[in-house]
Each structure stands twice: as C-alpha cells, then as structure tokens.
Biopython code that builds the backbone (N, CA, C, O; Angstrom):
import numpy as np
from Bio.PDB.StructureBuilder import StructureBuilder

atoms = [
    (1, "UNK", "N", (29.047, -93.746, 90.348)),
    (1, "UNK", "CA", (28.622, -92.860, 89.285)),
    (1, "UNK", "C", (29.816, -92.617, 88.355)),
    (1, "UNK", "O", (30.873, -92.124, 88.750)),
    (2, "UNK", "N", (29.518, -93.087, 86.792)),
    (2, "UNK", "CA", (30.645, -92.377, 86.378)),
    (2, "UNK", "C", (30.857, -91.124, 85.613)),
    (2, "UNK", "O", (30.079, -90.826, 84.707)),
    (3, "UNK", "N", (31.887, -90.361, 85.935)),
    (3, "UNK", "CA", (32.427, -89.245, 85.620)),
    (3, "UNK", "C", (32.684, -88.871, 84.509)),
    (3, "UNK", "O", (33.570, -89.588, 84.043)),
    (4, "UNK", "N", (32.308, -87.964, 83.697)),
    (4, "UNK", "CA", (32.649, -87.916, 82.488)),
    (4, "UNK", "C", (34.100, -87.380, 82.017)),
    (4, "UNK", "O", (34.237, -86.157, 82.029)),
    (5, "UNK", "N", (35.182, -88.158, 81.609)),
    (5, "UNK", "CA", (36.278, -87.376, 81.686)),
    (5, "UNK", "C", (36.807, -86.062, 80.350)),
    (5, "UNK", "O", (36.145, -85.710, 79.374)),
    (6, "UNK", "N", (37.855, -85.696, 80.671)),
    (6, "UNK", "CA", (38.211, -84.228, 80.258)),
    (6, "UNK", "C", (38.623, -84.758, 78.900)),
    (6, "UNK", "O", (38.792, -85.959, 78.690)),
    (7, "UNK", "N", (38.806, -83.647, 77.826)),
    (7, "UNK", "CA", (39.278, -83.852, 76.414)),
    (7, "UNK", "C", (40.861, -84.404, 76.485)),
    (7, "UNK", "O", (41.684, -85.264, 76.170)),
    (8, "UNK", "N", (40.548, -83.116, 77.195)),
    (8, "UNK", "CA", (43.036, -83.580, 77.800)),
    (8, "UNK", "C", (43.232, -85.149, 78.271)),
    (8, "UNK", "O", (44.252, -85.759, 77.952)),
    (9, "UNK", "N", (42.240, -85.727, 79.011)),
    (9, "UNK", "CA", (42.620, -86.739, 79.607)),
    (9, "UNK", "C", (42.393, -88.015, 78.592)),
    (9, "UNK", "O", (42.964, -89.096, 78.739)),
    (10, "UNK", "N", (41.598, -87.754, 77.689)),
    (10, "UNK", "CA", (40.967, -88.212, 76.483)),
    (10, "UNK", "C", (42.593, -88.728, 75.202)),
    (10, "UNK", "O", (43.199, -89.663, 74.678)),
    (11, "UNK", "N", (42.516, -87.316, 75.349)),
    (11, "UNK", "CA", (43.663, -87.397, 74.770)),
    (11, "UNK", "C", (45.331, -88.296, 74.742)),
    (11, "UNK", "O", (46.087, -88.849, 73.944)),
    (12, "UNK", "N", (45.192, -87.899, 76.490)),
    (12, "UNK", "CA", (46.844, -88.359, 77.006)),
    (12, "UNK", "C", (46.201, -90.238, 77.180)),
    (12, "UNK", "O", (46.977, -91.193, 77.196)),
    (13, "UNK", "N", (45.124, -90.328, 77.258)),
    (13, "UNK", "CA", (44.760, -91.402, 77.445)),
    (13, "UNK", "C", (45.491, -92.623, 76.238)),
    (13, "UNK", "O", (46.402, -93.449, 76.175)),
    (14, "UNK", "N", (44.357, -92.041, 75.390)),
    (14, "UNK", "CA", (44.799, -92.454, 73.637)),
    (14, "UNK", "C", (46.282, -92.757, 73.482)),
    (14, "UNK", "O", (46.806, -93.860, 73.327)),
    (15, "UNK", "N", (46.977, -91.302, 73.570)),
    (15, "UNK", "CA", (48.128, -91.158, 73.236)),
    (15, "UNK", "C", (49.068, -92.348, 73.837)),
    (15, "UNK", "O", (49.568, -93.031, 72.944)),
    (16, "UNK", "N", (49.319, -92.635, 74.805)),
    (16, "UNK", "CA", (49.577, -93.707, 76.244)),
    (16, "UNK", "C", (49.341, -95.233, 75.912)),
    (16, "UNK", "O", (50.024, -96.145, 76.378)),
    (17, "UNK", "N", (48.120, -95.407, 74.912)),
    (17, "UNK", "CA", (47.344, -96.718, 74.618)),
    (17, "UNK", "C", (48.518, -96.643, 72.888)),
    (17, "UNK", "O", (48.949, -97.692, 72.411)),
    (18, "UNK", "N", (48.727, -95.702, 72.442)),
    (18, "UNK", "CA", (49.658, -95.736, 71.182)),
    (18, "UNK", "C", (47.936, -95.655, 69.793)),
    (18, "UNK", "O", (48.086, -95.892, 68.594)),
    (19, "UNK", "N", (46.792, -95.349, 70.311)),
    (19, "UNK", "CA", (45.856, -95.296, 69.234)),
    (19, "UNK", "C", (45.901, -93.843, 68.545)),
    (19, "UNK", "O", (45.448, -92.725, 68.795)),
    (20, "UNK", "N", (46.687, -94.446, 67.549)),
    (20, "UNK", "CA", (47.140, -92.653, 66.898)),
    (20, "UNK", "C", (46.025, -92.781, 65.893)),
    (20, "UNK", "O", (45.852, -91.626, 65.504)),
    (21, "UNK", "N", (45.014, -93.718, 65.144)),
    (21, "UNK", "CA", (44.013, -93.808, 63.761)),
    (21, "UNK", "C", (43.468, -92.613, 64.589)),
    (21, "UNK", "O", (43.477, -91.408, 64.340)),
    (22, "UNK", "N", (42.730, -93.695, 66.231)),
    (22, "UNK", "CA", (42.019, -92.831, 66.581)),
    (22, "UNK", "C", (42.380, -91.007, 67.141)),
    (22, "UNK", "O", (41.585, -90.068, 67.097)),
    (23, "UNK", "N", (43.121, -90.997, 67.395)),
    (23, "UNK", "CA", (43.353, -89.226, 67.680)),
    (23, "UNK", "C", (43.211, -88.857, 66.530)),
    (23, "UNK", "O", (42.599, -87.788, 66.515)),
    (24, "UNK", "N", (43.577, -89.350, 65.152)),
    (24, "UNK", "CA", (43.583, -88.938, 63.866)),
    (24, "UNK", "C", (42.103, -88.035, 63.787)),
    (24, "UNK", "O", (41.782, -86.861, 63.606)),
    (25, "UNK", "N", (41.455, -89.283, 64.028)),
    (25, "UNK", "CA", (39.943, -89.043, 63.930)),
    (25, "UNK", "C", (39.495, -88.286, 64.519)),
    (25, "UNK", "O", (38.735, -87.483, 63.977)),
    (26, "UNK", "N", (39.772, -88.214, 65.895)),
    (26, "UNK", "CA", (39.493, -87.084, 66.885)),
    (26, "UNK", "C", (39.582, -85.609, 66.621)),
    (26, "UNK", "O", (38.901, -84.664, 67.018)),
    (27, "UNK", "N", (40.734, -85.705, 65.751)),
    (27, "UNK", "CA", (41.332, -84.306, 65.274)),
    (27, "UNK", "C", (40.395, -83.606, 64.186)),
    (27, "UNK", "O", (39.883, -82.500, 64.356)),
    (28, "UNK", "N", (40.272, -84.232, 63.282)),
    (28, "UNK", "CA", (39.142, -83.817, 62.325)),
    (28, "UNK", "C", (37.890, -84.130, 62.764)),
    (28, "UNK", "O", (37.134, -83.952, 61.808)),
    (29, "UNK", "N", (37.393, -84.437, 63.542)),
    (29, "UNK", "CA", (36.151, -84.183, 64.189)),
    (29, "UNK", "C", (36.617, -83.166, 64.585)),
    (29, "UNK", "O", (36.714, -82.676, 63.460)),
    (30, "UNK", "N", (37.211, -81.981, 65.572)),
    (30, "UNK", "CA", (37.552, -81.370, 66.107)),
    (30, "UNK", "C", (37.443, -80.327, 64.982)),
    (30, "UNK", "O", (36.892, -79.229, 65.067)),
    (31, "UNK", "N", (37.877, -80.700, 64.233)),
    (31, "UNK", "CA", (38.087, -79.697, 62.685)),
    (31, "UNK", "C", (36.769, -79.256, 62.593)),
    (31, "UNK", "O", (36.393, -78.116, 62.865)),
    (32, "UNK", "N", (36.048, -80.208, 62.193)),
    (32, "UNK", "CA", (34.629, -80.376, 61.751)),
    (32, "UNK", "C", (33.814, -79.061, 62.778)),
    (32, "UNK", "O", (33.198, -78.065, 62.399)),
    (33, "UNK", "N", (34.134, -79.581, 64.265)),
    (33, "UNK", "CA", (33.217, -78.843, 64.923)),
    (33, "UNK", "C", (33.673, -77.205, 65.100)),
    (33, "UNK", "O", (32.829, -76.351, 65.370)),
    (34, "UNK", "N", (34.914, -76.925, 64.939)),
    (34, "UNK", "CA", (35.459, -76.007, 64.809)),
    (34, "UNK", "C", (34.612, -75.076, 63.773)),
    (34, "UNK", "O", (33.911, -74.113, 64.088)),
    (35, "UNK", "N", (34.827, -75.557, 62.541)),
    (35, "UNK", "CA", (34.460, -75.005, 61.218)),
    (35, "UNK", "C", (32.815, -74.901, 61.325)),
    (35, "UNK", "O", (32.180, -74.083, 60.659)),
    (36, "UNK", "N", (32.292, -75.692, 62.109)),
    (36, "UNK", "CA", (30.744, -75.140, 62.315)),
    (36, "UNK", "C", (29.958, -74.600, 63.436)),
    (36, "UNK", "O", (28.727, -74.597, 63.407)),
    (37, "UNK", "N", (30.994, -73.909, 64.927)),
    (37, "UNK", "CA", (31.028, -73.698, 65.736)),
    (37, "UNK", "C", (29.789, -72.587, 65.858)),
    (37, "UNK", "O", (28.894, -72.719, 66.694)),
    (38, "UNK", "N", (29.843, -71.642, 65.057)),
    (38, "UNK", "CA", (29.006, -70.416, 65.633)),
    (38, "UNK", "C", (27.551, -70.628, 65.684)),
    (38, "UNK", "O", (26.711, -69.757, 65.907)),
    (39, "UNK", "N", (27.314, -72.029, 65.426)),
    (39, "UNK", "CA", (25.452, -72.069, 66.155)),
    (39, "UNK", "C", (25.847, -72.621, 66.960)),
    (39, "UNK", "O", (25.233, -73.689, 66.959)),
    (40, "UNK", "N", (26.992, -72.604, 68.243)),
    (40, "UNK", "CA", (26.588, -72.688, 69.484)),
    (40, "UNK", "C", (26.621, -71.359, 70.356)),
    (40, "UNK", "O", (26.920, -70.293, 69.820)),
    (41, "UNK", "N", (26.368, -71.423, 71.460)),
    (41, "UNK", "CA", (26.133, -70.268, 72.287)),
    (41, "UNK", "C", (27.447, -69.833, 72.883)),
    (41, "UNK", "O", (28.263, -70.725, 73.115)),
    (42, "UNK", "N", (27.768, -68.575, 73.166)),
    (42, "UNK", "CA", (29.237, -67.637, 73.071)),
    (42, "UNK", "C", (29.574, -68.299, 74.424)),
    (42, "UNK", "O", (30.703, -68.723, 74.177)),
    (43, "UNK", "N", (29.375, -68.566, 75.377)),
    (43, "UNK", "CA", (29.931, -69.347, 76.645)),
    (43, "UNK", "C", (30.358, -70.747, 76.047)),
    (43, "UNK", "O", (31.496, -71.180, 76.227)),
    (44, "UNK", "N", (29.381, -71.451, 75.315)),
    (44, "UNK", "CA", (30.214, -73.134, 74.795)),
    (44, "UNK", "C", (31.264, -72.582, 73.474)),
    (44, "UNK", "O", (32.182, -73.317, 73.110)),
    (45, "UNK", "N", (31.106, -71.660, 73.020)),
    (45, "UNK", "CA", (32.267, -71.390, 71.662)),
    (45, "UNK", "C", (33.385, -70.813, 72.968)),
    (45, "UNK", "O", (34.418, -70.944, 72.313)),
    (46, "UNK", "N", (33.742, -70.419, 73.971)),
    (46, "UNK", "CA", (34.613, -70.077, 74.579)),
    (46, "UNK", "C", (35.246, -71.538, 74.946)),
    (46, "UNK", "O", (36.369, -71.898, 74.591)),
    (47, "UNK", "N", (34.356, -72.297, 75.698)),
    (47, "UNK", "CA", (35.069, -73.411, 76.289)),
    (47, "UNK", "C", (35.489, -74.269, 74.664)),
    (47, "UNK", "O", (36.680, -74.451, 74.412)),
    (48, "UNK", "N", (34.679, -74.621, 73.917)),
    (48, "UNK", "CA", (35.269, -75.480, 73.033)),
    (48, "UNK", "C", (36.634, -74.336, 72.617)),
    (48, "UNK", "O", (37.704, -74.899, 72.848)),
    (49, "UNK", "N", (36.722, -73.671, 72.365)),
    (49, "UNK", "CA", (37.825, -72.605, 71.857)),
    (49, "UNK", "C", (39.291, -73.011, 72.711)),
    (49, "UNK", "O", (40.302, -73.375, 72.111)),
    (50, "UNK", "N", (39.180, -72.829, 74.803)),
    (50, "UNK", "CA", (40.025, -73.013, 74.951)),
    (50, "UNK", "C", (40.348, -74.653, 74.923)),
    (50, "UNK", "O", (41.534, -74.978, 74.869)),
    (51, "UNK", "N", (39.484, -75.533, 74.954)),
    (51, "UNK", "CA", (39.550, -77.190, 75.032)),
    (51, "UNK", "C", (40.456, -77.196, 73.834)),
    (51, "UNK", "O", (41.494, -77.847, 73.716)),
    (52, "UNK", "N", (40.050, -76.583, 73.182)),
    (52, "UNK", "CA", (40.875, -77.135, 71.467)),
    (52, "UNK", "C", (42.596, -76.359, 71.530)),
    (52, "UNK", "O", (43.668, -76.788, 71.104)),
    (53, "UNK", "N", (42.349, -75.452, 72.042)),
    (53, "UNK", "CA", (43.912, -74.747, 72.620)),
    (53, "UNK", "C", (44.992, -75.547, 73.122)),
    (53, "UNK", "O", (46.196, -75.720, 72.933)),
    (54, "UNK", "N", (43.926, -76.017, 73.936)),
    (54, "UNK", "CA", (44.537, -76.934, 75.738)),
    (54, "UNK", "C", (45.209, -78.457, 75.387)),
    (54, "UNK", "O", (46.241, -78.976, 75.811)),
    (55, "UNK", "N", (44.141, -78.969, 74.393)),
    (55, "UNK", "CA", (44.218, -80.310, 74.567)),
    (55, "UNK", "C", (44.284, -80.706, 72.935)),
    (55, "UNK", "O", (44.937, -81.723, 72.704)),
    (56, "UNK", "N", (43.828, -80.190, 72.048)),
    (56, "UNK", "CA", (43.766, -80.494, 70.921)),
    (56, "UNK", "C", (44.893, -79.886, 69.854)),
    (56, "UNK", "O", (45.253, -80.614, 68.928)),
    (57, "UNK", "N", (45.534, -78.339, 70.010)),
    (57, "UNK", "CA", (46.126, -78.111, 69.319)),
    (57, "UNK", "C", (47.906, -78.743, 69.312)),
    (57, "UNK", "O", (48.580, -78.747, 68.283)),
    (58, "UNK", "N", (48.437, -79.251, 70.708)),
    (58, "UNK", "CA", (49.458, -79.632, 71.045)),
    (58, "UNK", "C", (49.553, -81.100, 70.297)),
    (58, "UNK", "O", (50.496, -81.689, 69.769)),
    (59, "UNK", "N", (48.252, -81.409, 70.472)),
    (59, "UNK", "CA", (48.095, -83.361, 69.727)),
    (59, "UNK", "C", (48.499, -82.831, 68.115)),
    (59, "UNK", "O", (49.344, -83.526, 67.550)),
    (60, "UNK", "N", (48.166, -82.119, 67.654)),
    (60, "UNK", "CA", (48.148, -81.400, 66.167)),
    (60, "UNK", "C", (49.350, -81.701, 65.998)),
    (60, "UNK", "O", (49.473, -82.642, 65.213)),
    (61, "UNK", "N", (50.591, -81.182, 66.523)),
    (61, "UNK", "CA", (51.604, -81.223, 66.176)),
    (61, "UNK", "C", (52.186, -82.798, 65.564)),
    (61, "UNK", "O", (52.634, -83.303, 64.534)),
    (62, "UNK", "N", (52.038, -82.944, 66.153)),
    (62, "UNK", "CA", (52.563, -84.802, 65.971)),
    (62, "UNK", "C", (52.061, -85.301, 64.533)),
    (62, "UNK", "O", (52.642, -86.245, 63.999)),
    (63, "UNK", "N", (51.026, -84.691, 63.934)),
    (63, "UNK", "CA", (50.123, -84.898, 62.998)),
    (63, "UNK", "C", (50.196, -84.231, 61.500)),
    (63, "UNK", "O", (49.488, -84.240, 60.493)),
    (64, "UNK", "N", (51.629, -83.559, 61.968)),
    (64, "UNK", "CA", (51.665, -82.294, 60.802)),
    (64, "UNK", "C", (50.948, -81.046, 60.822)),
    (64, "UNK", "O", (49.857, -80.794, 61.334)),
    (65, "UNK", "N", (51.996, -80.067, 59.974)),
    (65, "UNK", "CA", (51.981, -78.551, 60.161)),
    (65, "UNK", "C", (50.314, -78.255, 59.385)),
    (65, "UNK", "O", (49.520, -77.345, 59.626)),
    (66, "UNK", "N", (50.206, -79.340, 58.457)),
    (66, "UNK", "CA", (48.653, -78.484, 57.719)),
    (66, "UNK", "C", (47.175, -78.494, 58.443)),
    (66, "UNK", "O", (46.219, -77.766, 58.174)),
    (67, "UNK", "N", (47.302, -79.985, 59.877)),
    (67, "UNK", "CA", (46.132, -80.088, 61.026)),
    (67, "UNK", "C", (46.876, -78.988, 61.837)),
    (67, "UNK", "O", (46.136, -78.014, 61.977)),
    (68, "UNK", "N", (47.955, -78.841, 62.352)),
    (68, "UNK", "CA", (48.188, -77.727, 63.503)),
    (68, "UNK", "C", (48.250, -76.408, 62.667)),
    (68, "UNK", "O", (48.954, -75.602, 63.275)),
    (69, "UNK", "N", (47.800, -75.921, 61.563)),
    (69, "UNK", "CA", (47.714, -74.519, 61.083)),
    (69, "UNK", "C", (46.460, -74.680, 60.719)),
    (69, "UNK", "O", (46.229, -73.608, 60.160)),
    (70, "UNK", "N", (45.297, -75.436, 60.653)),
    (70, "UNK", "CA", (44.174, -75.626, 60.144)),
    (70, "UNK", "C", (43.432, -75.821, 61.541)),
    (70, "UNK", "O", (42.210, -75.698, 61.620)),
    (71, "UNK", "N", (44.003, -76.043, 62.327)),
    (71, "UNK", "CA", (43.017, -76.062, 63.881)),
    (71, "UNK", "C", (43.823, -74.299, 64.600)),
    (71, "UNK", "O", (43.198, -73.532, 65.333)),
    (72, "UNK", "N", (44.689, -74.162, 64.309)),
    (72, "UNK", "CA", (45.478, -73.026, 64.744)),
    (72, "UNK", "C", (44.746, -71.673, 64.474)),
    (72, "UNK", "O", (44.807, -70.696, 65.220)),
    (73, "UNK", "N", (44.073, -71.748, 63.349)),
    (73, "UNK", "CA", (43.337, -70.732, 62.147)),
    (73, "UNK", "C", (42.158, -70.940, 63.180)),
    (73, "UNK", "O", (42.015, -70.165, 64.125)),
    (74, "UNK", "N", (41.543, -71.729, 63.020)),
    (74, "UNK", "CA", (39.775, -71.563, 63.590)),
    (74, "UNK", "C", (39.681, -71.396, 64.925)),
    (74, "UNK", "O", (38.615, -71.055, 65.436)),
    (75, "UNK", "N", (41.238, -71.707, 65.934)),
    (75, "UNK", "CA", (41.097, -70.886, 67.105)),
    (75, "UNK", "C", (40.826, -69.593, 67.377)),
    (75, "UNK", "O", (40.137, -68.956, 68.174)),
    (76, "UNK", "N", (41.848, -69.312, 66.146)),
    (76, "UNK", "CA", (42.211, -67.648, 66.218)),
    (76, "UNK", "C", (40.818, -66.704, 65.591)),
    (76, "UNK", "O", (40.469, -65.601, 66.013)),
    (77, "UNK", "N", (40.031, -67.663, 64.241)),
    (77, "UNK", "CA", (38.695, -66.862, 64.011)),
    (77, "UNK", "C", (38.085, -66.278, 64.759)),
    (77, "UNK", "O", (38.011, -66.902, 65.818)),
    (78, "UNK", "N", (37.473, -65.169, 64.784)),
    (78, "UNK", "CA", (36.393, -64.953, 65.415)),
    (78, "UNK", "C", (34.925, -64.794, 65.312)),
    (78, "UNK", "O", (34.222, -64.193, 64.499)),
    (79, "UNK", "N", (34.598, -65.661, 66.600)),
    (79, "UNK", "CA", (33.245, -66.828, 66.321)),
    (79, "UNK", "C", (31.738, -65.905, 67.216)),
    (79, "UNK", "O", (30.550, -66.160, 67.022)),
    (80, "UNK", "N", (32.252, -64.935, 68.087)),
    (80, "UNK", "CA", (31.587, -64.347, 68.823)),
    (80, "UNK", "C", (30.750, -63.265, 67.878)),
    (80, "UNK", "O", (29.947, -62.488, 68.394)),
]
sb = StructureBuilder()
sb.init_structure("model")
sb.init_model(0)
sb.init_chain("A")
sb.init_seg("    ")
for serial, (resi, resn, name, xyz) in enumerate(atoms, 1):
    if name == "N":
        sb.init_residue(resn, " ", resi, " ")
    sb.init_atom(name, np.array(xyz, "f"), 0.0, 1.0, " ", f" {name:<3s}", serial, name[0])
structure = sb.get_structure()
C-alpha cells in the first residue's frame, strides 16, 4: 500500500534531487492556497497553517525575503 508522504518530506525530497523550478512552484501554490484558505474548515486551516510553518516557510528563505514575508503574512492572518 502506498503511503502518502508528508509536505516536509516532499520538500527535503525535492530539495536533495536539486529541483528548485519545482519548489518554486510549490511555493506559490502554497501562496495561492494560503490566500484562499478560509473556505476550508478551522481544523484543516490549522493543519495547513502549521504545514506551511513547518515545511514551507523555511524553503521560503532560499527563495527570497518577498516569498518568505508573503507566506510569513498569511500565516500570521487570521483565518478562524
């Protein structure tokens, strides 16, 4: 059976393989879902909230200050 793996692992995966287009992409998808988060339900806006903390905002860095203050911002919104 296979397992569906974690964002983090997603991530370090990518990162490891050297596919930086794709994390690019990943990131603004991430953006995307961020910025249209509140039609999901307050238990999945928690987990996407800390996933994007955990695993997404650290990748930011590498990417420049205007994705890690632009994913940094819609953590900190409040979506509840």
């Amino acid at each position: 059976m296979d397992r569906k793996i974690s964002s983090k692992e997603m991530v370090e995966s990518l990162w490891l393989q050297g596919k930086y287009d794709i994390l690019l992409i990943k990131l603004c998808d991430r953006i995307h879902n961020m910025q249209t988060i509140e039609i999901k339900p307050s238990e999945k806006i928690k987990k996407i909230i800390q996933e994007t903390k955990y695993s997404f905002l650290p990748l930011a860095k590498y990417f420049g200050s205007t994705i890690e203050n632009e994913l940094r911002q819609l953590c900190l919104k409040p979506k509840l």
